[in-house]
MOPAC internal coordinates of N, CA, C and O (Angstrom, degrees):
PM7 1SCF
backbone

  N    0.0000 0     0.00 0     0.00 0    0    0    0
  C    1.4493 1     0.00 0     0.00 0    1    0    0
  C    1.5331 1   109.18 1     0.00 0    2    1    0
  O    1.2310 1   128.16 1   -59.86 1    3    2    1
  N    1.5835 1   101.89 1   120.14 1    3    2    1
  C    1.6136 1    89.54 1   164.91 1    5    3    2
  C    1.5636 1   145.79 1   -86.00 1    6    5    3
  O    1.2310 1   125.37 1   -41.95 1    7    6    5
  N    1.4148 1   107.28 1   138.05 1    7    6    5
  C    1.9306 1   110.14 1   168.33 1    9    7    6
  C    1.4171 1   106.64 1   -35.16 1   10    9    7
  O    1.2310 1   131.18 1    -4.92 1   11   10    9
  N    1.2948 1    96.04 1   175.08 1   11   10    9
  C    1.7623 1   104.40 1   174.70 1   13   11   10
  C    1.6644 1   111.19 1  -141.49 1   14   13   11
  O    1.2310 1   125.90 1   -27.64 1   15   14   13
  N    1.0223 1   106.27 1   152.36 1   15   14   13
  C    1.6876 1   120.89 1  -161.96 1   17   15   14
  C    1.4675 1    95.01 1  -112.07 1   18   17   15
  O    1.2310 1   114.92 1   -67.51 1   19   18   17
  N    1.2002 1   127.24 1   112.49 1   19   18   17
  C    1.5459 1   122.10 1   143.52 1   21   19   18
  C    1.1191 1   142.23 1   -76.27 1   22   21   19
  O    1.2310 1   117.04 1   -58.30 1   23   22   21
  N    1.4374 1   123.23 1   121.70 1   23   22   21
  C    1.1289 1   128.99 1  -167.95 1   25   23   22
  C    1.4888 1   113.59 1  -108.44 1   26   25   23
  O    1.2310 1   115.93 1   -76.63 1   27   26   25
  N    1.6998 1   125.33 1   103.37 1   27   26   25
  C    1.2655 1   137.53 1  -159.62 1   29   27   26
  C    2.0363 1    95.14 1   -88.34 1   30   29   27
  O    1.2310 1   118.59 1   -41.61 1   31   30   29
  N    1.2928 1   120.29 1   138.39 1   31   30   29
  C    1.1814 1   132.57 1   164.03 1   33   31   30
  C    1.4302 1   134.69 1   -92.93 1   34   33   31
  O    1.2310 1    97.69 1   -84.64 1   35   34   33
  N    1.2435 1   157.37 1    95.36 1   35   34   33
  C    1.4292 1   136.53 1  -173.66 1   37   35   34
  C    1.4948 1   104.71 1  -130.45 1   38   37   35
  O    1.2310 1   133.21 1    -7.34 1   39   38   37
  N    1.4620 1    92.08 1   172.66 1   39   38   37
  C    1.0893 1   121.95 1  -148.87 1   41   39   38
  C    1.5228 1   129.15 1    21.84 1   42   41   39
  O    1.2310 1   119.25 1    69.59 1   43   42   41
  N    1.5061 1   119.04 1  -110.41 1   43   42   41
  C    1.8904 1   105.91 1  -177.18 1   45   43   42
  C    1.4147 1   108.98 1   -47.17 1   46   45   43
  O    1.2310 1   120.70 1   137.69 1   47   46   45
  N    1.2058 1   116.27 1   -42.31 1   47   46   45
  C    1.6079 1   109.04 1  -179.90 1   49   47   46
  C    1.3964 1   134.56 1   -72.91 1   50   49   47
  O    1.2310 1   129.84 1   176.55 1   51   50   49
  N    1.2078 1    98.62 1    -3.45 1   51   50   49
  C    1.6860 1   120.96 1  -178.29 1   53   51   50
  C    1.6256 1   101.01 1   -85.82 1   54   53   51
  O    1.2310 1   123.07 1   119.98 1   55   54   53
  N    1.5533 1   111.73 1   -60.02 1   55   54   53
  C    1.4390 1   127.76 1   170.44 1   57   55   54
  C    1.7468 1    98.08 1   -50.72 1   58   57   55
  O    1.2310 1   106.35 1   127.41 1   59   58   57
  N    1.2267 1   142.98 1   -52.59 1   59   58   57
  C    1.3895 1   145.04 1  -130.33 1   61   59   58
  C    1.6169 1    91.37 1   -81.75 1   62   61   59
  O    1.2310 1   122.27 1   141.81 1   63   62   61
  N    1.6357 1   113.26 1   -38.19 1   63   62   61
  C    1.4077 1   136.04 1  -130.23 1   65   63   62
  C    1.4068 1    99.00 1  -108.08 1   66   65   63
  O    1.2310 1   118.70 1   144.99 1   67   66   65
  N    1.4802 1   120.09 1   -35.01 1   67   66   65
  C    1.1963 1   147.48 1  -165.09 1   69   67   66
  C    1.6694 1   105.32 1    58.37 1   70   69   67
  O    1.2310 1   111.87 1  -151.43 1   71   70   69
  N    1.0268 1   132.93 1    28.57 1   71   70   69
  C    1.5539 1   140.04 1   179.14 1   73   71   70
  C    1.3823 1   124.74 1  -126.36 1   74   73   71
  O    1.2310 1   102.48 1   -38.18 1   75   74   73
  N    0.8176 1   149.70 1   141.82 1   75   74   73
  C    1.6944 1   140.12 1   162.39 1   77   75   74
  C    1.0938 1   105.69 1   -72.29 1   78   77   75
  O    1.2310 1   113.32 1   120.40 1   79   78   77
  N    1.4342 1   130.24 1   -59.60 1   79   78   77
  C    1.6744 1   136.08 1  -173.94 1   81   79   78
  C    1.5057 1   102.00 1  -127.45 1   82   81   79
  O    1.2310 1   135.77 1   -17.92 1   83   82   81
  N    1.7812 1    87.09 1   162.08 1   83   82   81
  C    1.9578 1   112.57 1   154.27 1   85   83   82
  C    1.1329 1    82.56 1  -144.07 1   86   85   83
  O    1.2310 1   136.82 1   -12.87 1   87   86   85
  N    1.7820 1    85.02 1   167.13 1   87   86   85
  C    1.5985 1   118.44 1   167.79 1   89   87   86
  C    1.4350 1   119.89 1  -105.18 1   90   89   87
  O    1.2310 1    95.51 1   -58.59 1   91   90   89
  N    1.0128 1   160.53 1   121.41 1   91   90   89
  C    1.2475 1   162.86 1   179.57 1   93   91   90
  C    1.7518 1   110.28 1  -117.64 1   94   93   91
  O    1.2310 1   129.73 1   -69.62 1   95   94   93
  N    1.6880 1    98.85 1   110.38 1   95   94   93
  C    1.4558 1   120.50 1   161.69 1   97   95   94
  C    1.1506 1   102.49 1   -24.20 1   98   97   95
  O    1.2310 1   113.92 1   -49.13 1   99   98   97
  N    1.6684 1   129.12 1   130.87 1   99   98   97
  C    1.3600 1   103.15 1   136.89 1  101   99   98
  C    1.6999 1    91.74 1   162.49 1  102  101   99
  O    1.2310 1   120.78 1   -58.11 1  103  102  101
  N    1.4762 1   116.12 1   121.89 1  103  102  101
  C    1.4915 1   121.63 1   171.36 1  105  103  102
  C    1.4799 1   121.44 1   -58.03 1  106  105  103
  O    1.2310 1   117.19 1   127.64 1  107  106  105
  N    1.2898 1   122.96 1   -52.36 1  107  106  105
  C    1.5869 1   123.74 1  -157.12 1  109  107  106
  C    1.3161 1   113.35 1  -166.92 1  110  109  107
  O    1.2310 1   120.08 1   -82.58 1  111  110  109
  N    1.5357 1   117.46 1    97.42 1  111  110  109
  C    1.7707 1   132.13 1  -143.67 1  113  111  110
  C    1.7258 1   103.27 1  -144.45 1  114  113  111
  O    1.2310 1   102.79 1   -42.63 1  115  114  113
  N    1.0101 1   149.17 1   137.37 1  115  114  113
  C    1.1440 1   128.43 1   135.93 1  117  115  114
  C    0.9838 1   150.00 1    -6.20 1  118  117  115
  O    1.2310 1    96.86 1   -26.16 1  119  118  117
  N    1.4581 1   158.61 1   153.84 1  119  118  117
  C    1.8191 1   127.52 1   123.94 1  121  119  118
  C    1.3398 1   131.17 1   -50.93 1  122  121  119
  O    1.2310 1   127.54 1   148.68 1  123  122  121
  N    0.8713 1   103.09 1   -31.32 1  123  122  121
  C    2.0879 1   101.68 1   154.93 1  125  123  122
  C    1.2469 1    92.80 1   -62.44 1  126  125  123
  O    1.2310 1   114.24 1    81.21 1  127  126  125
  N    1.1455 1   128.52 1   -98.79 1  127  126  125
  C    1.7237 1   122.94 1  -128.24 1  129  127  126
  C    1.6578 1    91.86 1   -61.11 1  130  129  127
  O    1.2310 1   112.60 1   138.50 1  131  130  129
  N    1.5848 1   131.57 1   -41.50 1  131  130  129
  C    1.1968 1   110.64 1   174.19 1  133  131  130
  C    1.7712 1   129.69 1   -41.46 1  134  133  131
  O    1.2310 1   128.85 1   140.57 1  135  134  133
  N    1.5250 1   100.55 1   -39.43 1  135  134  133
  C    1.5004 1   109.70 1  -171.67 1  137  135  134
  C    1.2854 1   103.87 1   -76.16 1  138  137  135
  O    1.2310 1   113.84 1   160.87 1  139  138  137
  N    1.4805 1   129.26 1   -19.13 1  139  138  137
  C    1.4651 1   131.91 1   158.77 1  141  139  138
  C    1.3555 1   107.21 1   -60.22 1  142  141  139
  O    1.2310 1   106.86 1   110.10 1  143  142  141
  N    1.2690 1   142.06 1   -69.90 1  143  142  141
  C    1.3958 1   141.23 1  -179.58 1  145  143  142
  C    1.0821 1   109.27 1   -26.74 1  146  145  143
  O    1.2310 1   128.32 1    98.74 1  147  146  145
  N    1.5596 1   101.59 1   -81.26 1  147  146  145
  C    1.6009 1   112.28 1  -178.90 1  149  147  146
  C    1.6631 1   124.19 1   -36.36 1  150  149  147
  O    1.2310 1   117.94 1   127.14 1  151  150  149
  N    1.3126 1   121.53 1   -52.86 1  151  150  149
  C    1.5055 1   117.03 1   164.05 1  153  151  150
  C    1.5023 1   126.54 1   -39.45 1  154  153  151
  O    1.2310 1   124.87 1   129.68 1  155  154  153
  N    1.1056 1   108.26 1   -50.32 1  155  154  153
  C    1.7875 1   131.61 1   164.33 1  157  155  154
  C    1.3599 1   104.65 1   -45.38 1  158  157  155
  O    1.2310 1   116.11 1   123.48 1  159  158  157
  N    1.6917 1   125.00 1   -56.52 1  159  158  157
  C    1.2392 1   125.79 1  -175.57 1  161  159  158
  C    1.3189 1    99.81 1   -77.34 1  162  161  159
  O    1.2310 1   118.76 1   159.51 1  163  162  161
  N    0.8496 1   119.97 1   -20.49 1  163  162  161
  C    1.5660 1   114.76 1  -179.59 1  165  163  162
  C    1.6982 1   123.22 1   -59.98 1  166  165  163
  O    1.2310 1   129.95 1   142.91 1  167  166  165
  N    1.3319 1    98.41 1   -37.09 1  167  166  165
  C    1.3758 1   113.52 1  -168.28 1  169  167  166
  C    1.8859 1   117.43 1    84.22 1  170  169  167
  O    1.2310 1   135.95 1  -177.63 1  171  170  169
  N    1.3790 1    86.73 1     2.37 1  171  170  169
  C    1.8565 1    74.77 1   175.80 1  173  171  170
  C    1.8908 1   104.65 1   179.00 1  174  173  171
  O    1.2310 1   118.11 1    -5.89 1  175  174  173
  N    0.9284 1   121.20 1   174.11 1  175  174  173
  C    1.6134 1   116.03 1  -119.86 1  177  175  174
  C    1.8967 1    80.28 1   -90.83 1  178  177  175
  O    1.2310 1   116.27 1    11.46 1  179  178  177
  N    1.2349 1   124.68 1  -168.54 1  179  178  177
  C    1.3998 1   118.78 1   156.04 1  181  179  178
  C    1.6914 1   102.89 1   170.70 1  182  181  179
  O    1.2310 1   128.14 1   173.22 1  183  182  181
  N    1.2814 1   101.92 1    -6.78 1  183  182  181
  C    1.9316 1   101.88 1   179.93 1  185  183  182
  C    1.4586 1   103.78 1   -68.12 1  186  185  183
  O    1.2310 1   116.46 1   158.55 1  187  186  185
  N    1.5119 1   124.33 1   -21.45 1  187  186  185
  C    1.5115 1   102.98 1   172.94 1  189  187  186
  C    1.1932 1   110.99 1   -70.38 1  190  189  187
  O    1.2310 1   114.26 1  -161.33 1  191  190  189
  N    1.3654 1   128.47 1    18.67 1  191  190  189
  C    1.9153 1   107.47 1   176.61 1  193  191  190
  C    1.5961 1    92.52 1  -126.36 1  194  193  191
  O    1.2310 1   120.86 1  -149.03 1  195  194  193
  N    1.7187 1   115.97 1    30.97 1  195  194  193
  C    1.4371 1   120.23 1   168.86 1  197  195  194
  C    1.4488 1   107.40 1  -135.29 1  198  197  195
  O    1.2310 1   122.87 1   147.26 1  199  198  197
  N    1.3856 1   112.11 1   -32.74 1  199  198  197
  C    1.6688 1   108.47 1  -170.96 1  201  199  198
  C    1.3039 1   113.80 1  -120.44 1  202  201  199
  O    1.2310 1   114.03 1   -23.72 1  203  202  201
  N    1.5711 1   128.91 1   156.28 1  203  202  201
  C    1.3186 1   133.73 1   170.79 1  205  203  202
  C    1.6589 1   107.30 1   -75.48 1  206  205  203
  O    1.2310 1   126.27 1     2.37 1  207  206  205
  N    1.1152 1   105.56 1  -177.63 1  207  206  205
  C    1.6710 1   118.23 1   172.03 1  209  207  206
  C    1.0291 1   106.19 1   -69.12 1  210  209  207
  O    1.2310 1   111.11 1   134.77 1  211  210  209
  N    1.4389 1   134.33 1   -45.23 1  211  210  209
  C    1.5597 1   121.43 1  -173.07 1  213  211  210
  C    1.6847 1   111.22 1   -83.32 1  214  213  211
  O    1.2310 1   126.51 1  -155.32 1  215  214  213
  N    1.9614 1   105.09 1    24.68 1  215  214  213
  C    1.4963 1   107.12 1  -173.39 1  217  215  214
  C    1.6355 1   118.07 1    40.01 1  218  217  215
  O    1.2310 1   113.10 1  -113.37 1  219  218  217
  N    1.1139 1   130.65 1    66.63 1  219  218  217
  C    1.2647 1   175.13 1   140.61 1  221  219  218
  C    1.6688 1   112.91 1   -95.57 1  222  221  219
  O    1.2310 1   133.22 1   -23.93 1  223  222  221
  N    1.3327 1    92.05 1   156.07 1  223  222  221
  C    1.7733 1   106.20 1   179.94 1  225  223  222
  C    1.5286 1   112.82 1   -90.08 1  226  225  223
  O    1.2310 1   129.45 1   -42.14 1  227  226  225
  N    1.5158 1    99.40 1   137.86 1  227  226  225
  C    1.8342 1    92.64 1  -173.02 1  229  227  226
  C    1.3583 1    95.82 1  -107.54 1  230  229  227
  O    1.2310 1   133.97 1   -27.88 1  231  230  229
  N    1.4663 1    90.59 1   152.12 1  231  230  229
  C    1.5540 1   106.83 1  -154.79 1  233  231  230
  C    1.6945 1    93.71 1   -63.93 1  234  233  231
  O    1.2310 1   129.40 1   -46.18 1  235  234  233
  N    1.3425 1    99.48 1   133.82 1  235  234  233
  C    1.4427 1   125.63 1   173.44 1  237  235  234
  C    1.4556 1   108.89 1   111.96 1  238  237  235
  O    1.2310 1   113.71 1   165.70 1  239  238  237
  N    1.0885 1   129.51 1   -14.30 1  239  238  237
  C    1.3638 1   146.77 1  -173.52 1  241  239  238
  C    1.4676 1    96.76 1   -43.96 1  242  241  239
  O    1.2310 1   105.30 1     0.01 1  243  242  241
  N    1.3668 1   144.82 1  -179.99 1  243  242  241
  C    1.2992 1   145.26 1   147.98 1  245  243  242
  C    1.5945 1   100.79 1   176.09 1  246  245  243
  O    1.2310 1   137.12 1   -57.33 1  247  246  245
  N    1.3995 1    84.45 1   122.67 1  247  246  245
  C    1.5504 1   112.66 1  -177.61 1  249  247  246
  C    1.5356 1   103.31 1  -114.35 1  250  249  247
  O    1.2310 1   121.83 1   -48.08 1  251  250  249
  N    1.1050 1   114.10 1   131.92 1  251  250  249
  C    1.6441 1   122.08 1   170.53 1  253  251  250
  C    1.5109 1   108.55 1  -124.98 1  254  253  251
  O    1.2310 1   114.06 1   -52.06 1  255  254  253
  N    1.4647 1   128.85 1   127.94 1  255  254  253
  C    1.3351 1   147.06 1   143.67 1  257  255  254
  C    1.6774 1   119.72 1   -80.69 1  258  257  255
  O    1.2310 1   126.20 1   -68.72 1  259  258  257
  N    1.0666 1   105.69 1   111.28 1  259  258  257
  C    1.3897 1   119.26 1   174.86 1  261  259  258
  C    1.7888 1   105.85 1    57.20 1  262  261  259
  O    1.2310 1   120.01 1  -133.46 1  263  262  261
  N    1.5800 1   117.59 1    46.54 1  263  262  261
  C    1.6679 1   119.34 1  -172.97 1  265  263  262
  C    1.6432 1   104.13 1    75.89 1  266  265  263
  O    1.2310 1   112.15 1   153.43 1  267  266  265
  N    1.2163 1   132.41 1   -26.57 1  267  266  265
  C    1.4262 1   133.84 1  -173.85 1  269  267  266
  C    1.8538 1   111.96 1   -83.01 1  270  269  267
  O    1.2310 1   127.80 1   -79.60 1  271  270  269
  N    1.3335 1   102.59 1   100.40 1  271  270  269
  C    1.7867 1   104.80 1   163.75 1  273  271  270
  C    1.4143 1   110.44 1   -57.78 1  274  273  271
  O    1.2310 1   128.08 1   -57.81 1  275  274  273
  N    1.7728 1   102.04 1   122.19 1  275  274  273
  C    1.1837 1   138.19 1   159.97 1  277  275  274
  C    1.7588 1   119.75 1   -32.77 1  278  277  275
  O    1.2310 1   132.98 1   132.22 1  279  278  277
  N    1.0987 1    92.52 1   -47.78 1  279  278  277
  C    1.9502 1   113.16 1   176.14 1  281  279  278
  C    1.6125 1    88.39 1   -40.41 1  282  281  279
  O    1.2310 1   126.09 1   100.56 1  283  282  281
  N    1.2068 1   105.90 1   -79.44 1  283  282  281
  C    1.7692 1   135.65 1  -164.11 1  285  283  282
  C    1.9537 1    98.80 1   -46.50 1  286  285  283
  O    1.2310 1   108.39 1   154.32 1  287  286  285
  N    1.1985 1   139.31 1   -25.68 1  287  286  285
  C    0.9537 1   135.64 1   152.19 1  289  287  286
  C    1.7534 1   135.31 1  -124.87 1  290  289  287
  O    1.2310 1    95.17 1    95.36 1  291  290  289
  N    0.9997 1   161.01 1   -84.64 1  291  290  289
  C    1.4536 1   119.69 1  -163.67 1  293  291  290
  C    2.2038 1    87.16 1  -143.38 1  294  293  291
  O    1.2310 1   129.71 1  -127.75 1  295  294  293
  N    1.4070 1    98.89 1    52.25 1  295  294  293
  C    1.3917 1   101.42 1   171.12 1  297  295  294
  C    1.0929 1   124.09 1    77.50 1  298  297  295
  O    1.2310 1   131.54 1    47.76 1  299  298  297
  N    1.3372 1    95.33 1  -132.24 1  299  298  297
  C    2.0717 1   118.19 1   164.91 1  301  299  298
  C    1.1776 1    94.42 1   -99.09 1  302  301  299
  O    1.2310 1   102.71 1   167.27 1  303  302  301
  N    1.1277 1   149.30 1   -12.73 1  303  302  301
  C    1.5067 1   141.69 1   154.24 1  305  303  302
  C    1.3643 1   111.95 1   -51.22 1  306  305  303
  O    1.2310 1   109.11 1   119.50 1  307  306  305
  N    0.7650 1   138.01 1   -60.50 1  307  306  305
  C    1.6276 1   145.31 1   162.58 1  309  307  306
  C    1.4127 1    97.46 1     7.58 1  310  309  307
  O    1.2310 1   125.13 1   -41.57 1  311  310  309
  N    1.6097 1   107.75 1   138.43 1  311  310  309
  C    1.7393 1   119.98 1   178.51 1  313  311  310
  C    1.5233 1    87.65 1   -91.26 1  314  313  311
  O    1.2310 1   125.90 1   -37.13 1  315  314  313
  N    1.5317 1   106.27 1   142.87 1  315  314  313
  C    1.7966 1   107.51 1   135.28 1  317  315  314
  C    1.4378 1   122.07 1  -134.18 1  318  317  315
  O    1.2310 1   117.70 1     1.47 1  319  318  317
  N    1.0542 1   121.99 1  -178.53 1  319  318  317
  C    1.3762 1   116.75 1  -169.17 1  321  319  318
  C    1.4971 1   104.41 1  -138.37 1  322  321  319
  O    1.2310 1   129.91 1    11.11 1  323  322  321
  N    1.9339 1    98.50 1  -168.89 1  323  322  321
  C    1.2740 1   125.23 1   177.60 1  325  323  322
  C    2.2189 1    92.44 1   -55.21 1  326  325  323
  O    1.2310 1   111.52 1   -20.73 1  327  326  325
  N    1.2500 1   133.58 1   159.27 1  327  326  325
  C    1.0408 1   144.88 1   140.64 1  329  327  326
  C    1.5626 1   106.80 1    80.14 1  330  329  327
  O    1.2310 1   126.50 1  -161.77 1  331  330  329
  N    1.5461 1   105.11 1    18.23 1  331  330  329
  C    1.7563 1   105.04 1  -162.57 1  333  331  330
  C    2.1439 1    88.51 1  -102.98 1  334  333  331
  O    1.2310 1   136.02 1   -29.87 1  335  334  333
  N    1.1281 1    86.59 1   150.13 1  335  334  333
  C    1.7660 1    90.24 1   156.99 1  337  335  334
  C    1.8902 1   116.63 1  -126.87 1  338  337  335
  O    1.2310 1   129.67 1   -47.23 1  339  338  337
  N    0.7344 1    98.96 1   132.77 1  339  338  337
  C    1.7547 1   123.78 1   176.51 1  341  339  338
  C    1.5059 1   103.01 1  -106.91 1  342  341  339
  O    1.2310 1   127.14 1   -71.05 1  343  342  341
  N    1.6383 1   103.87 1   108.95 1  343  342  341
  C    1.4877 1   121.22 1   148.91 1  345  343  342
  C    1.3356 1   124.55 1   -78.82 1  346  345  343
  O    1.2310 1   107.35 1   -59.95 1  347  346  345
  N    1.6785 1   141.19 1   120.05 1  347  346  345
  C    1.2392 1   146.79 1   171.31 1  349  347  346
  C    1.0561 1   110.28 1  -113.76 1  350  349  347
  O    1.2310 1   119.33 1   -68.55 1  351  350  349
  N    2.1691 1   118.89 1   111.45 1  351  350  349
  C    0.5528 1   146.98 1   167.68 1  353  351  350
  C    1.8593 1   126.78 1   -98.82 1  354  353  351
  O    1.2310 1   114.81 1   -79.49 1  355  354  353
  N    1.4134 1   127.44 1   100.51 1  355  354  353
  C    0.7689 1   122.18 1  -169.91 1  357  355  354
  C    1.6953 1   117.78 1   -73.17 1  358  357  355
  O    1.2310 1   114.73 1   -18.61 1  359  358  357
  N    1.3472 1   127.59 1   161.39 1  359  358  357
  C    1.4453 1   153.11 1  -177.87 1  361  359  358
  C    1.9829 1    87.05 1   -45.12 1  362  361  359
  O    1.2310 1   121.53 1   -64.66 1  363  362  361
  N    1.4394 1   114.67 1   115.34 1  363  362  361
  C    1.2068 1   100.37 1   178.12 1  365  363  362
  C    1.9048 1   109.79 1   -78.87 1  366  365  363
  O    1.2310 1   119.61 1   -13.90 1  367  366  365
  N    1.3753 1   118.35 1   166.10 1  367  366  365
  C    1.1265 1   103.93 1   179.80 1  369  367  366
  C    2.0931 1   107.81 1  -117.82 1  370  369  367
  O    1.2310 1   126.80 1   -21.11 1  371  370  369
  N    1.2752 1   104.52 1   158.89 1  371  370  369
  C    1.1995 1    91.97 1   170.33 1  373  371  370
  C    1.5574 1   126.46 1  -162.93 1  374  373  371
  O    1.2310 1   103.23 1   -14.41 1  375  374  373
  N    0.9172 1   148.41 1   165.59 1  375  374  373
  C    1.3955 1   134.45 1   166.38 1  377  375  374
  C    1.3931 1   134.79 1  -142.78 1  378  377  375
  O    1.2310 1   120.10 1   180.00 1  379  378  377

């Protein structure tokens, strides 16, 4: 049986999403393949206001696993697991 990963939302994407969080099944996944799940659970699309075309992070992006930026260790490569939480913070905008 699998753990579950929470995936916390803020700001535009929180509003976009209408949710703060989901949970997504799942022992031992990436941050890609997690951020794939999660969209799916989502019911509707939202990685374009996190990733470039070559699925890469657009600058301003900031993803945290367990308080720890993603940048600072091995990307969307990054392991997570059963009991981990992932904050997705989108590119703020401004003018």
């Amino acid at each position: 049986m699998a753990g579950t990963i929470t995936v916390r939302f803020y700001a535009l994407l929180r509003r976009r999403l209408r949710t703060p969080a989901l949970e997504v099944e799942a022992d031992a996944l990436t941050v890609r393949e997690l951020l794939l799940l999660a969209e799916k659970k989502a019911g509707q699309p939202f990685l374009d206001e996190l990733l470039d075309a070559g699925t890469g992070l657009l600058e301003g992006t900031m993803i945290l696993v367990n308080g720890e930026n993603i940048r600072l260790k091995q990307k969307l490569e990054t392991q997570v697991g059963a009991g981990d939480t992932v904050d997705l913070f989108s590119p703020a905008g401004g003018g």
